[in-house]
N, C-alpha and C positions, 0 to 999 in steps of 0.2 A: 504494500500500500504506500502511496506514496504522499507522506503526512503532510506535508507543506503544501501540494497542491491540493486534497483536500480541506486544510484549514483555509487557505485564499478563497476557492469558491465557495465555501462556505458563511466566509464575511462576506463574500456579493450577495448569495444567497436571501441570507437572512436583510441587509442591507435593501434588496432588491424587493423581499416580499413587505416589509414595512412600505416602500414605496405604491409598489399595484395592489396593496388592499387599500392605501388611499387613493390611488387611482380608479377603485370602482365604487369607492367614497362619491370621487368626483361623477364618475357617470352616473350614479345613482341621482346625484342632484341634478345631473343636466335632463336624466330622463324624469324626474318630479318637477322641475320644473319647466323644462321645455319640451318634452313629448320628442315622437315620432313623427315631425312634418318637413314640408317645405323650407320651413326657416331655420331647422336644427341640419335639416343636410346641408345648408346654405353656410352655415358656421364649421360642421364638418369638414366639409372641401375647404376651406377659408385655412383650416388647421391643418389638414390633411396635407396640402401642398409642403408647407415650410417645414413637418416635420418629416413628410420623405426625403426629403432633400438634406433635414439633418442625420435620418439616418447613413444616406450613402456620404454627404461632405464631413461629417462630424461621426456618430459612431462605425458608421462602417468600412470605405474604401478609406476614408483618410488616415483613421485609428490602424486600420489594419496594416498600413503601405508605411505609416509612422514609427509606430510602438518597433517592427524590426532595426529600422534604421538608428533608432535611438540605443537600441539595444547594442547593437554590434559598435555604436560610437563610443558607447560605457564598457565596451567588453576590453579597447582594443586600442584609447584615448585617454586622457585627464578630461577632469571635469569641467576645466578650461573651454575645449573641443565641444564637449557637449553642452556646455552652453550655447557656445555660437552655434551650433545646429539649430538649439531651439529658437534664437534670434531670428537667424535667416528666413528659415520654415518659420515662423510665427508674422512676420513681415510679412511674408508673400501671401500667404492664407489672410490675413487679416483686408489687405488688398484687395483679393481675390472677391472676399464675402460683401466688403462695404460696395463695391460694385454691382455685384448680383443684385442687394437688395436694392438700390437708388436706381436701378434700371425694375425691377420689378415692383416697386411701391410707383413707379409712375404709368408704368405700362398693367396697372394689375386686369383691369376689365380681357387686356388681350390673355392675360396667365391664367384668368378663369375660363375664358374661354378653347381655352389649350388645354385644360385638365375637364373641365365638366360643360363640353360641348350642348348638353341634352338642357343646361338651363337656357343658353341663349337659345334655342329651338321650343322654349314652352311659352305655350300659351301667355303666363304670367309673370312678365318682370323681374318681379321682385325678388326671386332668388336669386337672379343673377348677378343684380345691383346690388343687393345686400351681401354678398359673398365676394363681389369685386372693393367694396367697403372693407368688409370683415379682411380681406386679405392685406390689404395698406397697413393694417395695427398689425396683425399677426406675422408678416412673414419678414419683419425685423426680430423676429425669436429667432430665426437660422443665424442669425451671424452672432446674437448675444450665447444660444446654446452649441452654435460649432465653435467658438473659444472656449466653452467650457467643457467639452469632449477633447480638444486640445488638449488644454491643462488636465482632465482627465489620463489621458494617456502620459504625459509624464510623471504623474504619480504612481500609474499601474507597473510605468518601467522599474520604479524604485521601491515596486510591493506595497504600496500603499494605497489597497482594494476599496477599504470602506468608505473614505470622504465621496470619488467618484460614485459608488454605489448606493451612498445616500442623497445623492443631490436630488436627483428626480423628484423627491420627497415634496422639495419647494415648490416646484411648480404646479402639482397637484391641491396643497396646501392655497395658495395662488389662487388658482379655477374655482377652489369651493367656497373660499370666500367672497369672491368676483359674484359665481353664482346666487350665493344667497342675500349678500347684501349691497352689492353694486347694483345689480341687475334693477333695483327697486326704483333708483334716483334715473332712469335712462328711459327715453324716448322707446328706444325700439332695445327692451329688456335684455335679449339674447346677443347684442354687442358689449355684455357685460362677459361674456366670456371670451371674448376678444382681446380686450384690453386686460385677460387674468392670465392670457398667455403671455405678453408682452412684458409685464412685469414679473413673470414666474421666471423666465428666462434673464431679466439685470439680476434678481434677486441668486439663482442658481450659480452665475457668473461672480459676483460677488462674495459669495462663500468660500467660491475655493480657494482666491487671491491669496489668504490669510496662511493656508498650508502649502504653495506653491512659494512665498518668502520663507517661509521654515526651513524649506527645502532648498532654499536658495536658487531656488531654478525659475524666478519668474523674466515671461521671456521679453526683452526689449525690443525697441527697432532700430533697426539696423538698416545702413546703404550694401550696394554690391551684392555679388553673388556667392554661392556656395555651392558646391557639388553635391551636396546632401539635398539643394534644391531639387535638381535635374533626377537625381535620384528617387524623390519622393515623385515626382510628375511620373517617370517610366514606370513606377510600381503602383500607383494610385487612379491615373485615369482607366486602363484596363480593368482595375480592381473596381471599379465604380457599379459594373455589371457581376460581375464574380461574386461577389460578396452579398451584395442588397438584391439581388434576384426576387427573393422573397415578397420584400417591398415594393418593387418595382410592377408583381404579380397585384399585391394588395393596390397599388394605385391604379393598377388598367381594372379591377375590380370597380374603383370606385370610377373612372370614367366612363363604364359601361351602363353601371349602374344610373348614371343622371340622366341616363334615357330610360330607364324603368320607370315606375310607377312612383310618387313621391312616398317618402318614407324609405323607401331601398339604399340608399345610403346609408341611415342610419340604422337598418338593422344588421347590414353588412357590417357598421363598423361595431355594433355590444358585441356582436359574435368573434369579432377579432380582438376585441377588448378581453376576451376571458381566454381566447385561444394564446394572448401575448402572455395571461398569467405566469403557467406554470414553461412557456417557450423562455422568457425571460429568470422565473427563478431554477431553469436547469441550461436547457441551452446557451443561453448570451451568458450566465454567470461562467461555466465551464469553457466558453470557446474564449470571454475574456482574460481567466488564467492561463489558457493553452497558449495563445499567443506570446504572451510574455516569456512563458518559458519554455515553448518550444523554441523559438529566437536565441533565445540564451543558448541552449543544448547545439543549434544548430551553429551560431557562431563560434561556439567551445567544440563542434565537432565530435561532440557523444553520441554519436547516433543508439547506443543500447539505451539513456533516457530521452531519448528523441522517441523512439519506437516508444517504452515502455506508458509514456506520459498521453498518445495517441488513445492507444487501449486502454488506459483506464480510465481516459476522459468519455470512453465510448461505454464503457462498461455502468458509469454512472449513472451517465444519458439515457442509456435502456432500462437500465434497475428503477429510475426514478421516472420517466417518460411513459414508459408503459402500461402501470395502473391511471398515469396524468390522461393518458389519451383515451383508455375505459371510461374514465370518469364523464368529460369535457362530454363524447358519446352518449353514453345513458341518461345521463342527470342532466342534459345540455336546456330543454324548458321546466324543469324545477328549477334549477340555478338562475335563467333570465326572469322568471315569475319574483324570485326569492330576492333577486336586486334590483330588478327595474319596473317590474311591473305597478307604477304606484302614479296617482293622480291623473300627468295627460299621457303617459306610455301605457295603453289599455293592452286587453288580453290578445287581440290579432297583433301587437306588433310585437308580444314577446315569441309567440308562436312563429311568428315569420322570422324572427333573429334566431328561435332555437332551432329552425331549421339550418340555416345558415352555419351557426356553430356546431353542429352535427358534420358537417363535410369540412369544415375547417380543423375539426380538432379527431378526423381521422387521417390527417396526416400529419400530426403531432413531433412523431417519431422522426421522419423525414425531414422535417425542418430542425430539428435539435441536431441529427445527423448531420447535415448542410452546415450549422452554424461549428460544428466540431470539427470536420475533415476542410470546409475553405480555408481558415488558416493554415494549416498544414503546409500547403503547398507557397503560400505568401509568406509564412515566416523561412521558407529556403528561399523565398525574392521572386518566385514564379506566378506571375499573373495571368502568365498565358492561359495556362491549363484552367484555373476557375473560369476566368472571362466567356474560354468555348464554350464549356459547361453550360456557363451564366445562361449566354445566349441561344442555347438551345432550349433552355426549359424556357425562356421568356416565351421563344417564339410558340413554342409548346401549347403556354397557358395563353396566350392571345389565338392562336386555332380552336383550343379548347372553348374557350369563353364562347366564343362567334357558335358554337355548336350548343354546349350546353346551356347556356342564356337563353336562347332562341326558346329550348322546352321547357326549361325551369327555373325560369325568373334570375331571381340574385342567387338560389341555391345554387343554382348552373354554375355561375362565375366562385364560387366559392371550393366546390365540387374538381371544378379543373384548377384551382389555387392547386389544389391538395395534390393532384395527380403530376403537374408540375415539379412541387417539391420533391415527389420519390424520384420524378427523373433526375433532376438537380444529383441528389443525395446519389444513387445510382453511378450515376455517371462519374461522378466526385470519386468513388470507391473503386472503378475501375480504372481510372489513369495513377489512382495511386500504386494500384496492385501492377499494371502495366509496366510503371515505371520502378520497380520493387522499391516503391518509398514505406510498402507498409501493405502485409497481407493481414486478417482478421486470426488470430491466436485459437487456438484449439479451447482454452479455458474460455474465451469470448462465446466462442459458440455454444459451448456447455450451459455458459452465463442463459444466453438467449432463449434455451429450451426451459430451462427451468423459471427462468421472468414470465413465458408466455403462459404455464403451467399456474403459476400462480396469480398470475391475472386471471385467467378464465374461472378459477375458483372465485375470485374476488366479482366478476361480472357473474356470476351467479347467485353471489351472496346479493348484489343488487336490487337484480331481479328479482328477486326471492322478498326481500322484506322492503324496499323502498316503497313510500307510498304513491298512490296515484295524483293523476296531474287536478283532478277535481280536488282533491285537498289542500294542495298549493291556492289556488283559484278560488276558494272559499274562507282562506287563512288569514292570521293578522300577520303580522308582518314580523314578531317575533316569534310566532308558530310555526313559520315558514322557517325562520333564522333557526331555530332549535330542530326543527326535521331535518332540516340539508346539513346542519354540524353533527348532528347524531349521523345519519348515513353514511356521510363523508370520512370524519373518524374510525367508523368503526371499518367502511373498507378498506381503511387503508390498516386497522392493525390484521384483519384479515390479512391481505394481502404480504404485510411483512413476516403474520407467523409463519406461511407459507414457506416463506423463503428462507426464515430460518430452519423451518425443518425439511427444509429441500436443501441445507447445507452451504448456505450460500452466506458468508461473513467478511463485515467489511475490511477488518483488516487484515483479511486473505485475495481482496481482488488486486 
C-alpha cells in the first residue's frame, strides 16, 4: 500500500466532499428557489460556459501540462529556477485570461449564441438576453478561478493537497448566500446568482495568496521569455482535448439541449451535479495525487513506483467507484426527490433529471478510469496519445447525441455522455498496454471480480428493502433525509463487509 499517496487523496477527499455537499446545498437553493425553467437554464449556460473553460484553462489541460513541468524544475533546479518558471508561466496565462474575458464580456450575446444556439431560435427572448446579461458578471470567474487552479497546482507540487481542495468550498458558500439573500433586493431575482459566482471566485483567489507567500512561491510578472513557456504551450494546447473530453461531452450536452424542451438544461445539469459527486471525491481526488507523483517517479526515472502508483490509483477507483455507480443507478429519483424536489422544482422535473442521472452515473467507472490513466501519459510529457483519444470519443459523443437525442430527449444526450466515456477510458488502456507503459496486474483483476461480486450483493440488498418512489413523493423533507441516509449507509456497510470477507484489505492493495 502505498501510504503517502493514500493519505494525499485522502485530504482531497474529505476536503472535496465538504465542498459538493455544499455544492448540492447550493442547488438545492437554486432549485427552491428558482425551479426548472427558462430562466434557470438561462443562468445555467450563463455559468456553464466560464466554468468549462475553467475546467480545460484552469483545472485541467493547464494543471495537467503545468504541475509536470514544475515538477521536473524542482526535481533537477534550485528554487531560484523554479521561481522564474512560475513568473514567466504566471505572466503569460494571466495575459492570456485578461484577454479572453474583455473580448468575451463585450462580445457575450455572440458567446451565447455559440454555446446555446436553440435560445436565439425560440420563440421568446428573454433567455437569451438574460443569459447574454448573466454571462458579462459571470465569465470574469475564468480568469479570477484559473489563477487560482494556478496557485493550486503549485501547492499540489509541494504536497500541499488540502488548501486547493478546500477552496471550492467558497464559492459555493458565495451562490447560497447570493441565492437567498441577494436575490430579494434584485429586479430580475435569479441575477443574484450571477453576481454569487463573480465574487465566489475574488473570494477563492484571495485565500490562497496567504499560503502561496508561506511558501514563498507567489508568482510575479515578469518581461521576456522562458523555455518553460514554449514548453507549457507544446504540452497544454493538445492537452486541452485529452484531458477535458468529459467536459467538452457535458457542454455539447448542454448545447443540444437549448433546442429541447425548456427545462432540459437544467435537469441535465442536477443529474450531472450528483454524477460530479462521488467523480470528484474518487476520480479528480486520485488523478490529482497521481499526477504529482507520477511526474516525480517519472522525472526520478523509477519506473517500478511509476507502474506501482498507476495500479493502485486504479485499484481504489474500482473499490470505491463501483458500489458509487450502483448507487447514482438505483436510488438516482429518490436522491433528486430527497434534494431538489421542493417548492418550484415539482415532481416531473425531478423525474426527468433522474432519468438523466440514470445514464450518466452508468458510466461512472469510465470516467474515474479517464480521469486516472490521462495523466499517465502527460506526466511522461505525451499529449499526443490522450488528445487522439480525446478526439475520438468527442466525435463519438457528438454522433451519438445526433442519434440518441432525436429518441430520447436529454436522456439520449446523456446516454451517449456515458458511452463516450468507456470509449475514452478504453482507448486510454490500450495505447498504454500498446506502448508497454502499463499492463493491468493479475491482483487488479482479482480486485475487479471480487468489487463486482460485492456490488451485486449490495444492488440487491437495495432492491430488497429501499422504499418506493411514492414514499419519497408523499414525505417531509427530513423523512426523505433519514430514508436515503439509512439506505445509503447501510449499503455501503453491506457492501464493505463483503469485501472484507471476500479478503480484500486495504493495506494489502
Amino acid at each position: 500500500m502505498d501510504k503517502s499517496f493514500l493519505k494525499s487523496s485522502s485530504i482531497i477527499t474529505a476536503m472535496t466532499f465538504l465542498s459538493r455537499i455544499l455544492g448540492l446545498v447550493r442547488d438545492y437553493f437554486i432549485a427552491r428557489y428558482f425551479g426548472a425553467n427558462g430562466l434557470t437554464d438561462a443562468f445555467l449556460v450563463a455559468f456553464r460556459i466560464p466554468n468549462f473553460l475553467r475546467r480545460l484553462f484552469g483545472e485541467g489541460a493547464f494543471s495537467q501540462a503545468f504541475v509536470p513541468i514544475l515538477v521536473e524544475t524542482k526535481a533537477n533546479h534550485d528554487e531560484a529556477e523554479v521561481q522564474n518558471v512560475i513568473n514567466h508561466i504566471g505572466t503569460k496565462f494571466l495575459t492570456i485570461l485578461i484577454t479572453i474575458t474583455v473580448i468575451t464580456v463585450i462580445a457575450a450575446p455572440l458567446v451565447i449564441f455559440m454555446f446555446a444556439w436553440g435560445f436565439y431560435f425560440d420563440a421568446d427572448p428573454t433567455k437569451f438576453d438574460l443569459a447574454s446579461s448573466m454571462l458579462r458578471i459571470t465569465f470574469p470567474y475564468l480568469l479570477l478561478i484559473s489563477l487560482t487552479a494556478f496557485s493550486g497546482a503549485i501547492l499540489n507540487t509541494y504536497d500541499k493537497f488540502a488548501v486547493p481542495a478546500f477552496t471550492p468550498v467558497l464559492l459555493n458558500v458565495s451562490m447560497i448566500l447570493s441565492a437567498v439573500y441577494l436575490s430579494q433586493y434584485l429586479e430580475t431575482p435569479i441575477m443574484a446568482l450571477a453576481w454569487g459566482v463573480l465574487l465566489g471566485g475574488v473570494v477563492q483567489l484571495l485565500f490562497q495568496i496567504p499560503f502561496l507567500i508561506k511558501l514563498k512561491k507567489l508568482p510575479h510578472l515578469v518581461s521576456g521569455n522562458h523555455k518553460s513557456v514554449k514548453t507549457l504551450k507544446t504540452r497544454m494546447l493538445p492537452a486541452l482535448f485529452g484531458v477535458s473530453v468529459s467536459q467538452i461531452n457535458l457542454l455539447i450536452d448542454t448545447m443540444i439541449a437549448t433546442l429541447l424542451v425548456s427545462g432540459s438544461v437544467t435537469w441535465l445539469y442536477y443529474s450531472d451535479r450528483l454524477l460530479e459527486l462521488p467523480l470528484a471525491l474518487i476520480g479528480i481526488a486520485l488523478a490529482t495525487v497521481a499526477l504529482a507523483k507520477l511526474s516525480r517517479h517519472y522525472a526520478n526515472k523509477d519506473d517500478e513506483k511509476f507502474t506501482r502508483t498507476i495500479n493502485y490509483a486504479l485499484k481504489i477507483g474500482l473499490l470505491l467507484g463501483a458500489p458509487a455507480c450502483a448507487g447514482l443507478v438505483l436510488l438516482a429519483e429518490p436522491l433528486i426527490i430527497t434534494l431538489f424536489q421542493y417548492d418550484e422544482f415539482d415532481a416531473f422535473a425531478a423525474s426527468q433529471s433522474a432519468l438523466s442521472l440514470m445514464a450518466y452515473g452508468s458510466g461512472l467507472i469510465a470516467f474515474i478510469v479517464v480521469k486516472i490513466l490521462a495523466p499517465v501519459f502527460l506526466s511522461r510529457g505525451d499529449t499526443r496519445t490522450p488528445v487522439k483519444v480525446g478526439v475520438i470519443a468527442m466525435v463519438s459523443n457528438v454522433f451519438l447525441n445526433v442519434i440518441f437525442a432525436y429518441y430520447f430527449a436529454h436522456v439520449g444526450l446523456a446516454i451517449a455522455t456515458s458511452i463516450s466515456a468507456v470509449i475514452n477510458a478504453s482507448l486510454l488502456y490500450y495505447y498504454l498496454t500498446k506502448q508497454s507503459i502499463f499492463n493491468a496486474s493479475t491482483d487488479l483483476i482479482k480486485l475487479f471480480f471480487k468489487v463486482l461480486l460485492a456490488s451485486f450483493i449490495m444492488v440487491a440488498f437495495i432492491l430488497t428493502f429501499s422504499n418506493n418512489i411514492s414514499f419519497y413523493l408523499e414525505s417531509s423533507a427530513w423523512q426523505r433525509i433519514s430514508s436515503m441516509s439509512i439506505i445509503i449507509g447501510a449499503s455501503i456497510a453491506v457492501y464493505f463487509v463483503c469485501i472484507r470477507l471476500l479478503g480484500i484489505r486495504m493495506n494489502q492493495l
